[in-house]
Backbone as a ProteinNet text record, in pm:
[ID]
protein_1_A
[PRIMARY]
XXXXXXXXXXXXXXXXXXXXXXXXXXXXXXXXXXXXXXXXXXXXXXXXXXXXXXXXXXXXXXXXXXXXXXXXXXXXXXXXXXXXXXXXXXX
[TERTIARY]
25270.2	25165.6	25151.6	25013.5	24995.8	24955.6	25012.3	24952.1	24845.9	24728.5	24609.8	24615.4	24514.5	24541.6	24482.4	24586	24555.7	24454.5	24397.9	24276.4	24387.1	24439.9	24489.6	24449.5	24295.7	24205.8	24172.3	24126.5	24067	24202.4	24298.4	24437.4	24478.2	24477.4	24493	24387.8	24262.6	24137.6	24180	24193.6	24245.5	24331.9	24449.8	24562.8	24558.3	24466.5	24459.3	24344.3	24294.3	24140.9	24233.1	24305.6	24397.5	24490.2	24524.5	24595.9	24554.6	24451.3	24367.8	24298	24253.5	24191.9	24290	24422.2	24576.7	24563	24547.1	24618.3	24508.6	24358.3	24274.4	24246.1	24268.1	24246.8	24351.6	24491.9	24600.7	24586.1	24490.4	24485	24414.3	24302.7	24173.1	24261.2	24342.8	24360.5	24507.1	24543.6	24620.5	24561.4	24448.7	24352.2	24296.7	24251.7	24241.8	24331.9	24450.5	24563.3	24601.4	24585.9	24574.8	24481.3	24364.6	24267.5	24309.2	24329.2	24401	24461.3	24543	24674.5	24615.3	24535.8	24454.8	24367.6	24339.9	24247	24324.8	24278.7	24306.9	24337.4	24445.8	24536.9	24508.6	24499.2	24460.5	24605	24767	24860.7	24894.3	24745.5	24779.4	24718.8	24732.6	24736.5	24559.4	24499.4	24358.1	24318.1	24379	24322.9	24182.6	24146.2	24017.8	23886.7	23895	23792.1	23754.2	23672.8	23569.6	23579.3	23611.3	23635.8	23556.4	23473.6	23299.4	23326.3	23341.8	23421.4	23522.8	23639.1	23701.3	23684	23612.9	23532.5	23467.2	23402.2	23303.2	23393.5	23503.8	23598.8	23655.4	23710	23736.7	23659.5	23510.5	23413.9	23417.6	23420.8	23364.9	23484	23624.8	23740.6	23742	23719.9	23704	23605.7	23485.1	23427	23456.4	23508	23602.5	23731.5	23770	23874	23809.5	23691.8	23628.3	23564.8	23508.8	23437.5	23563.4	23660.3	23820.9	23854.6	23801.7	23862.8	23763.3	23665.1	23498.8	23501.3	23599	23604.9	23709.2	23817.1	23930.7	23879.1	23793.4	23746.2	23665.2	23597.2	23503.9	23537.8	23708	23784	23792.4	23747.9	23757.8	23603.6	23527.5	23396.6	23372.6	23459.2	23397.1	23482	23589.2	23669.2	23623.5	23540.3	23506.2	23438.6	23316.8	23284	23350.3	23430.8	23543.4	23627.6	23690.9	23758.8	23713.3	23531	23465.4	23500.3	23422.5	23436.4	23607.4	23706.8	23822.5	23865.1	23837.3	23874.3	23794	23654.3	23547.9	23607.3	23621.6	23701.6	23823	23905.6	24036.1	24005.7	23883.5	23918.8	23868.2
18185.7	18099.1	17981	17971.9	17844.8	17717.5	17612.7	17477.2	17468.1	17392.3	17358.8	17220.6	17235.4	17124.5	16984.8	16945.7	16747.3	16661.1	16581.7	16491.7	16336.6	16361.5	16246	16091.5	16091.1	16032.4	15946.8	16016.6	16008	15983	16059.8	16015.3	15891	15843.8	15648.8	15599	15621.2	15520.1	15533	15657.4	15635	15511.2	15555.8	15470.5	15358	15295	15145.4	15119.7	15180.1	15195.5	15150.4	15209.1	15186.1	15088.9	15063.2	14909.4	14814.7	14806.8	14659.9	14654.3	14784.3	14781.4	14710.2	14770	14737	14576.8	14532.8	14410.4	14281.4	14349.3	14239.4	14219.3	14340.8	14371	14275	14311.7	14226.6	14044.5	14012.4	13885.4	13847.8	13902.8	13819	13818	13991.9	13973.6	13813.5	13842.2	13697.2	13548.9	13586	13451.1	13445.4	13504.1	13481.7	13471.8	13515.6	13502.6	13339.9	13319.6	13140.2	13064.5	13128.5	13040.8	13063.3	13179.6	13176.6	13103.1	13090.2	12988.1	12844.3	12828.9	12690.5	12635.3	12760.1	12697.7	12579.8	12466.9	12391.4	12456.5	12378.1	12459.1	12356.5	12391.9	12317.7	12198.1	12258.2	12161	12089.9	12083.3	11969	11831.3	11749.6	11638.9	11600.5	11560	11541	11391.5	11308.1	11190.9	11127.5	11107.2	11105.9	11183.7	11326.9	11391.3	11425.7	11449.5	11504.8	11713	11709.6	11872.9	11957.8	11904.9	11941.9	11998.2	11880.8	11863.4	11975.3	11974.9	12070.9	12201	12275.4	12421.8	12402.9	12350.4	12323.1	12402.3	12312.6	12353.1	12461.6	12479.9	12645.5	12777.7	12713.8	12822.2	12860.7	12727.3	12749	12770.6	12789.1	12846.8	13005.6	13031.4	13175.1	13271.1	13209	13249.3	13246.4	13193.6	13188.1	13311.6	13326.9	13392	13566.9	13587	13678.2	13709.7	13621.8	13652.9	13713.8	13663	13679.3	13834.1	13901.7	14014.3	14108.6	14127.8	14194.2	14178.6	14102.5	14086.7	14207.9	14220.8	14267.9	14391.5	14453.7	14601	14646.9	14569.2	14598.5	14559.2	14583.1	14531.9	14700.5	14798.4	14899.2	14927.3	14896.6	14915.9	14807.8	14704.7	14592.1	14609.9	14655.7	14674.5	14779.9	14853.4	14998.2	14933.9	14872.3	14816.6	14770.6	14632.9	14630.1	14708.9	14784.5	14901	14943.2	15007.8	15085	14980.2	14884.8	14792.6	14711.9	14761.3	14718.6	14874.4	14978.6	15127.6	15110.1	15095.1	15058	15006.6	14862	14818.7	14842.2	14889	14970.4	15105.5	15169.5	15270	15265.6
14193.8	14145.8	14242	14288.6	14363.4	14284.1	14338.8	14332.8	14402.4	14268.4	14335.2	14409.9	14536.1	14640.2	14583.8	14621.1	14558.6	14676.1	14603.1	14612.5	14671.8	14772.9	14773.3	14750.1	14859.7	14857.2	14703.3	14616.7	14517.8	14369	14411.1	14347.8	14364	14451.5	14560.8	14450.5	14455.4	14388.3	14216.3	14167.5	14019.1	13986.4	14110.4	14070.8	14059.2	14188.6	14196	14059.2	14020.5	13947.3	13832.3	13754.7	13683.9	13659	13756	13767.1	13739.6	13829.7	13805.8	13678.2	13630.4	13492.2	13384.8	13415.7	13273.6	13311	13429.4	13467.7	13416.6	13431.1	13434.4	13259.9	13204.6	13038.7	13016.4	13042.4	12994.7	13055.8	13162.3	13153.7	13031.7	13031.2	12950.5	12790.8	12778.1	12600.6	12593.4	12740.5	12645.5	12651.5	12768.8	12745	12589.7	12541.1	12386.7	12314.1	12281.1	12231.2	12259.7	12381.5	12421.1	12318.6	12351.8	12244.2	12088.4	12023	11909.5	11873.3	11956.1	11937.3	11909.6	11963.6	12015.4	11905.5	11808.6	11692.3	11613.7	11516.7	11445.9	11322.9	11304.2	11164	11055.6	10940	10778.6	10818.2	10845.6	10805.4	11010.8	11080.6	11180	11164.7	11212.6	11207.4	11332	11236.3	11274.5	11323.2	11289.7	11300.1	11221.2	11289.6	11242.4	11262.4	11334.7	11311.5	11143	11158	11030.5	10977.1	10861.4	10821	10920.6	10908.6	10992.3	11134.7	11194.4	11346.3	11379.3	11280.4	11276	11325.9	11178	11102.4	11262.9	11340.8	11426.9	11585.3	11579.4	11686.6	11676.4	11529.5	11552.2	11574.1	11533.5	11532.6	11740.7	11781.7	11947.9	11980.3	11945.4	12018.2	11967.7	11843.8	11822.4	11897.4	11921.2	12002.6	12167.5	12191.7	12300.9	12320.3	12222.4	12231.7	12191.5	12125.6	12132	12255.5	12315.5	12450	12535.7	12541	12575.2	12548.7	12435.1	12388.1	12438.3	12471.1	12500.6	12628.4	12735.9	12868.1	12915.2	12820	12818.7	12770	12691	12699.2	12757.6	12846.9	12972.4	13100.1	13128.7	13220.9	13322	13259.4	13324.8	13370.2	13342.3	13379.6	13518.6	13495.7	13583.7	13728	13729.4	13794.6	13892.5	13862	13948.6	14081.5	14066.3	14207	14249.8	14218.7	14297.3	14351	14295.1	14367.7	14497.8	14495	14586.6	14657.8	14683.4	14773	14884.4	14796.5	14846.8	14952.2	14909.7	14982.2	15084.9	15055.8	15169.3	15280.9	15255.4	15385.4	15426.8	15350.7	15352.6	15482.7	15462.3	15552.4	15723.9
[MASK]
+++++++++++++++++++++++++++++++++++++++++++++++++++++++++++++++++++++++++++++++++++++++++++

């Protein structure tokens, strides 16, 4: 039984294709996990902002940390031109 012949070429672009996809997903999901963290909690210490102010800040950090999560599942799509472009001058 023969082994069918390998794509070295194209085996190289998966791999890196892959990498950078795990690596750039895993930045952005802990950039939100940052902002998570970052929302205002009922038992912190406010000073004198307003409930309002608050509800207000957590709304624009959640959204933050969503934009964060939607970056991180379109981390494999975005990554592909880049790729072409790095082999490009690579060869």
């Amino acid at each position: 039984m023969s082994t069918p012949p390998i794509d070295l070429d194209n085996f190289a672009r998966r791999l890196i294709q892959d990498a950078l996809s795990e690596a750039t997903a895993f930045y952005w999901s802990r950039r939100a996990e940052a902002f998570e963290w970052a929302r205002p909690r009922d038992d912190d210490f406010s000073g004198s902002v307003t409930r309002e102010e608050l509800d207000a800040r957590a709304d624009r950090i959640a959204s933050l940390a969503l934009a964060c999560r939607r970056a991180a599942s379109l981390a494999v799509f975005q990554n592909s031109a880049l790729l072409d472009d790095l082999l490009a001058e690579a060869a």
